[in-house]
C-alpha positions in Angstrom: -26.2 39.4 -25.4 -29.3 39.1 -23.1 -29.6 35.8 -24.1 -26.0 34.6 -23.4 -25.9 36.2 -19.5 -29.9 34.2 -18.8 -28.2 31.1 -19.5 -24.3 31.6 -17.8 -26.1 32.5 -14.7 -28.0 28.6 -14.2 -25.0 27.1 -15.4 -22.9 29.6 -12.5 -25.9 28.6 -10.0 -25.3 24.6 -11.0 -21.7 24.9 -10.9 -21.7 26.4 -7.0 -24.2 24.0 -5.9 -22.4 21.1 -7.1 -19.3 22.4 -5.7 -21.3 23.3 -2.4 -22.2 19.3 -2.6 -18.7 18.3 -2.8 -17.8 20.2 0.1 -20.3 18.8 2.6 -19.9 15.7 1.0 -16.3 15.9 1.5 -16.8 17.0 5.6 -19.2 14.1 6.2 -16.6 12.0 5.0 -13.7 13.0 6.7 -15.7 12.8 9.7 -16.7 9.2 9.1 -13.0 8.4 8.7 -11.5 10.7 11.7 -14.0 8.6 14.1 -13.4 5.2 12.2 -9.5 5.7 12.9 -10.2 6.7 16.8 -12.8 3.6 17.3 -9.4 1.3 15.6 -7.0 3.3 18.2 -8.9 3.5 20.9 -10.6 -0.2 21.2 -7.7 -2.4 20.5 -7.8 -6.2 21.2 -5.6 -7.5 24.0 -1.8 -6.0 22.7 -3.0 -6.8 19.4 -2.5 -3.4 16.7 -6.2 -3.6 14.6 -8.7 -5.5 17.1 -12.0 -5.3 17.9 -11.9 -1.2 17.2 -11.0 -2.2 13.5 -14.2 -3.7 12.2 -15.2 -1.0 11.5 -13.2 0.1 8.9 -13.7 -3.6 7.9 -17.8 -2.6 7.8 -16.5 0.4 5.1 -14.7 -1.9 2.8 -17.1 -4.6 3.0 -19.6 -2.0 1.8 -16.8 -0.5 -0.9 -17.2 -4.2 -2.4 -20.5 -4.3 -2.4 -21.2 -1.5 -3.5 -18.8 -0.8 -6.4 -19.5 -4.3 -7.4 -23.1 -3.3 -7.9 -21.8 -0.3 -9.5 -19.7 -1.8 -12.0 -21.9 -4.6 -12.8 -24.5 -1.4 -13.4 -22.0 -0.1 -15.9 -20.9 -2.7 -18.5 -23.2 -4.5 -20.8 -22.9 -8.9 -22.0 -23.1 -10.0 -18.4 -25.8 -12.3 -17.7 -28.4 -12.2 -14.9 -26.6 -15.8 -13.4 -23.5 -14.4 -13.5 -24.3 -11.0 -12.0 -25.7 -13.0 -9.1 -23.1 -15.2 -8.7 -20.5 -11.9 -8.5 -22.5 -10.0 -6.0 -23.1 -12.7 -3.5 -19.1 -12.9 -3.7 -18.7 -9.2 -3.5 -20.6 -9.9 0.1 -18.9 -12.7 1.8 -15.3 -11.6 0.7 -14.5 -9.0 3.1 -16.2 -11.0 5.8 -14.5 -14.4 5.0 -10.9 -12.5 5.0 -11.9 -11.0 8.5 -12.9 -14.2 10.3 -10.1 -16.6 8.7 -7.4 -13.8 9.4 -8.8 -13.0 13.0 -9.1 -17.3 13.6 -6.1 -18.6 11.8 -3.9 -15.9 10.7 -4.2 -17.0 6.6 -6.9 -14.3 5.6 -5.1 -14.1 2.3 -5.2 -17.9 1.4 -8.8 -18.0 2.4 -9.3 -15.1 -0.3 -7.6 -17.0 -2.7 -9.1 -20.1 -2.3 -12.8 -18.3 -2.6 -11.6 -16.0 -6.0 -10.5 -19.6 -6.8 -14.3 -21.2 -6.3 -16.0 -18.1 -7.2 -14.2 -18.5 -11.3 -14.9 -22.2 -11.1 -18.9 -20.9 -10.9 -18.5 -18.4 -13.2 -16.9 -21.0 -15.9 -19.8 -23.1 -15.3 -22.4 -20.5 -16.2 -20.4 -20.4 -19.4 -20.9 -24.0 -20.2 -24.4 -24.8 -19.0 -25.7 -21.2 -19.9 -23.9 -20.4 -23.0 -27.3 -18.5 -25.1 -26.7 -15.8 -21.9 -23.5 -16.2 -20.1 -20.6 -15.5 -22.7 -17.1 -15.6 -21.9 -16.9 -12.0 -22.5 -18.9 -11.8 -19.7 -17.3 -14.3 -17.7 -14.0 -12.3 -17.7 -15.6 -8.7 -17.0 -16.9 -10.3 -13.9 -13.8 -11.5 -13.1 -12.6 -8.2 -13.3 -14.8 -7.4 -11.4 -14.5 -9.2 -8.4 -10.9 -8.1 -8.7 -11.1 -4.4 -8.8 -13.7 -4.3 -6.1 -13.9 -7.2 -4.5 -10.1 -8.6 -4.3 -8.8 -5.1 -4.0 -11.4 -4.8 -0.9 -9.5 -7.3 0.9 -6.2 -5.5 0.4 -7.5 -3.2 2.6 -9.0 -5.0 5.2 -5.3 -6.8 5.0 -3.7 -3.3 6.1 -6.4 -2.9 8.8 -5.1 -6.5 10.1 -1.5 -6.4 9.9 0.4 -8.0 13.0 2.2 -5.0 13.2 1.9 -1.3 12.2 -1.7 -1.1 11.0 -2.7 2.0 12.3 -0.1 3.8 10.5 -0.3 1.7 7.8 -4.4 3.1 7.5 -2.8 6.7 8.1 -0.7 6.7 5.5 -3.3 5.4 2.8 -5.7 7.4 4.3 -3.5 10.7 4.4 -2.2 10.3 1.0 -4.5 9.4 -1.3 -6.8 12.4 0.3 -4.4 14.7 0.4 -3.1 13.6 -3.3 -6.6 14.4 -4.2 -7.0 17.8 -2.7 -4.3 19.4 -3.5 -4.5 17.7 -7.6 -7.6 19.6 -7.5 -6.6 23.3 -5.8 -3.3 23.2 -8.1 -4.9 22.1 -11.3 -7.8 24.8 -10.0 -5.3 27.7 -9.4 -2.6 27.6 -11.8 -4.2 25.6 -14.8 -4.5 29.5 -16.8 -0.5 29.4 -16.6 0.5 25.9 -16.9 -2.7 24.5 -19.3 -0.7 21.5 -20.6 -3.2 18.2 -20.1 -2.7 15.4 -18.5 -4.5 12.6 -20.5 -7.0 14.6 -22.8 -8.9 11.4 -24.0 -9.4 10.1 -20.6 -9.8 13.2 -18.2 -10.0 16.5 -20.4 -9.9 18.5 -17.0 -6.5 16.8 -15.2 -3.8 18.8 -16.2 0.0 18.0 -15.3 0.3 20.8 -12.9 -2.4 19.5 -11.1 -0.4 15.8 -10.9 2.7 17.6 -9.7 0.1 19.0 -6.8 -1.0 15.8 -6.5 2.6 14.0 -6.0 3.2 17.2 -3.8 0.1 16.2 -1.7 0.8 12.6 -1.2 4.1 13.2 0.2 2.9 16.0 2.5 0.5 12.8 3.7 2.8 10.4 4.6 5.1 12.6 6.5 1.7 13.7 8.3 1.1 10.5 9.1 4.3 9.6 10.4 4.4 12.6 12.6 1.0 11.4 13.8 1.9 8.0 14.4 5.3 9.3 16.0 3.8 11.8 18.5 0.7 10.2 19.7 1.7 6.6 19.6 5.6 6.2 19.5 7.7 3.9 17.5 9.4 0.8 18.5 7.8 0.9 21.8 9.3 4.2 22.9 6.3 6.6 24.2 7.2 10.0 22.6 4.5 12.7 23.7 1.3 10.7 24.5 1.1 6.9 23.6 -2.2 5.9 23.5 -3.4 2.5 23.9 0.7 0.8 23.2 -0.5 1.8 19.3 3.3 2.9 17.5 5.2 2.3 14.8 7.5 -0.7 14.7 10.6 0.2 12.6 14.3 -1.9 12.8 16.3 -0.7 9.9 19.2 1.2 11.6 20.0 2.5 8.2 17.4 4.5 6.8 15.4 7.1 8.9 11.3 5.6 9.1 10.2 9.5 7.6 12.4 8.5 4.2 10.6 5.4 4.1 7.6 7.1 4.8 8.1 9.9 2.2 8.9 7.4 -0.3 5.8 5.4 0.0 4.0 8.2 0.0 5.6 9.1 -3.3 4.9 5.7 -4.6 0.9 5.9 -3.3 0.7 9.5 -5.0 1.6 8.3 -8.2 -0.7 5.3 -8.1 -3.9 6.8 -7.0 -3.7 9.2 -10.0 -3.2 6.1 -12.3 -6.0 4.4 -10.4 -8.1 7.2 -10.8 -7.3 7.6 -14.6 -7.9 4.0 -15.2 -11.3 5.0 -13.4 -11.9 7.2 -15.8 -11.0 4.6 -18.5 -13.5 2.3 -17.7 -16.3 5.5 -17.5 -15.5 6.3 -20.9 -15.2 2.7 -22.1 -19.2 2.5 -20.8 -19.8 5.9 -22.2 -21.1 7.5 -18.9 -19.8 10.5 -16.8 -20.2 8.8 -12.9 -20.0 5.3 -11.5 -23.0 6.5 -9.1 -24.8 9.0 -7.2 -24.8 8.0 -3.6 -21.8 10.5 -3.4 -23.2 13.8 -3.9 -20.8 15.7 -6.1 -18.4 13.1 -5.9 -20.7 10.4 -8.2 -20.5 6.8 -6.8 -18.2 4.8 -4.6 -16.2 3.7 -6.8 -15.3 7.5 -8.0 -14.0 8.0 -4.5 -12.3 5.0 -3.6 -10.6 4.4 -7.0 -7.4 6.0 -5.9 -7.5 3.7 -2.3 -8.4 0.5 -4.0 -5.5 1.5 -6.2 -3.2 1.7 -4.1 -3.8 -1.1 -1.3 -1.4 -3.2 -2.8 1.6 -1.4 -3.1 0.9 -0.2 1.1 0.5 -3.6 2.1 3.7 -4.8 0.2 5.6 -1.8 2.1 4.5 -2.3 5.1 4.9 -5.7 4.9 8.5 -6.5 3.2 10.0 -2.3 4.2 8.4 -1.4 7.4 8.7 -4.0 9.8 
């Protein structure tokens, strides 16, 4: 009996100060992005929504491809040494070569393509003139790759650049996905004893369905967060509603469906996604047999732990706001 309470009371002491970890790690970060968002609002170029003040968002997801490219590359095994150099340098100039071609020309996207384009051409060559080292297998993980961190990357430099609504656009992602995973956590925390049922037990032993419904619960509290947000302190169609900083609001025409049902709905949508994104994160962990991308995240592992759900769920923002929300 002695024996069992010595070692519950190190695993108790590891338990609060990886939780303790998480918190602060959680703070600093919500920091970062509170004065990330007011350097986007606050420094616009010209009448343009997402100017100057949004590079440095565009500085975060740069680093997100970088990074999780590293991160991933660190995790899988068959890729050769040519080919892991050829997908970093790429996970490096993407970001910045969507930036400059969207901020110059407008076409950020086509410029993206045209480089993912190039970039396989390279990789294809490695398998022919390399062919001992650089498999195919390894061809098309880096591929991967250079999709899930790279490509994905640009999505969200893509919301930070829209011509229209891209500070609520960065809200709503932001808001959601956080908020999505907050309150997955507290209501899988609190009420997993009375609703135990799991998840996806072969991926994530510790996600439990109660804790989705939280999450789902979360995201939509998000999004009508960040419409309020965008609402009050910015305005929509041009209207100035309590403070209207800077001419940033939310541009919205339909005259048939209220901009917080949109809002909810997307926010539905995103909530849904980040939890796949962040089980297909788990996917890939278990495929490499290992429990964290990284550690540069204390008590959160590596980047690509914490920006799963974001990467995730770039896409489907960027199509709303750019086919619903006009």
């Amino acid at each position: 009996m002695q024996e069992e309470v010595t070692t519950m009371q190190p695993v108790q002491k590891e338990e609060k100060s990886g939780f303790k970890a998480r918190m602060i790690t959680a703070a600093v970060y919500l920091v970062c992005w509170v004065a990330l968002i007011s350097m986007k609002w606050l420094v616009p170029l010209g009448n343009v929504d997402g100017g100057w003040g949004s590079l440095g968002f565009d500085a975060v997801f740069c680093a997100i491809s970088i990074i999780g490219s590293f991160e991933f590359l660190r995790a899988v095994n068959g890729v050769s040494y040519p080919q892991k150099v050829i997908t970093m340098a790429f996970s490096v100039m993407i970001v910045p070569l969507y930036v400059a071609i969207q901020l110059t020309m407008r076409s950020g996207l086509l410029g993206v393509a045209v480089a993912f384009t190039v970039y396989t051409m390279f990789l294809m060559a490695t398998s022919v003139f390399d062919p001992l080292r650089s498999t195919v297998k390894g061809t098309i993980t880096c591929v991967f790759c250079m999709l899930y961190c790279g490509v994905l990357s640009t999505m969200l430099s893509a919301l930070n650049h829209l011509a229209q609504n891209s500070m609520a656009a960065i809200l709503l992602l932001f808001m959601t996905t956080v908020l999505c995973d907050t309150c997955a956590f507290v209501f899988g925390s609190l009420l997993k004893r009375f609703f135990p049922w799991k998840l996806s037990p072969k991926l994530s032993p510790n996600k439990t369905i109660v804790g989705a419904v939280g999450g789902l619960i979360g995201g939509i509290i998000g999004a009508i967060l960040a419409y309020t947000f965008i609402y009050y302190f910015g305005g929509i169609n041009g209207n100035i509603i309590y403070v209207g900083f800077n001419n940033v609001y939310l541009t919205f025409t339909s005259q048939k469906i209220h901009p917080i049902v949109t809002f909810t709905l997307v926010g539905l949508a995103t909530s849904v996604l980040a939890q796949i994104g962040d089980l297909f994160e788990s996917a890939i962990k278990r495929e490499c047999g290992i429990k964290d991308m990284g550690k540069l995240l204390p008590g959160h592992g590596g980047i690509l732990d914490r920006f799963d759900s974001m990467l995730y769920c770039s896409v489907v923002v960027l199509l709303s706001f750019g086919t619903i929300i006009i």
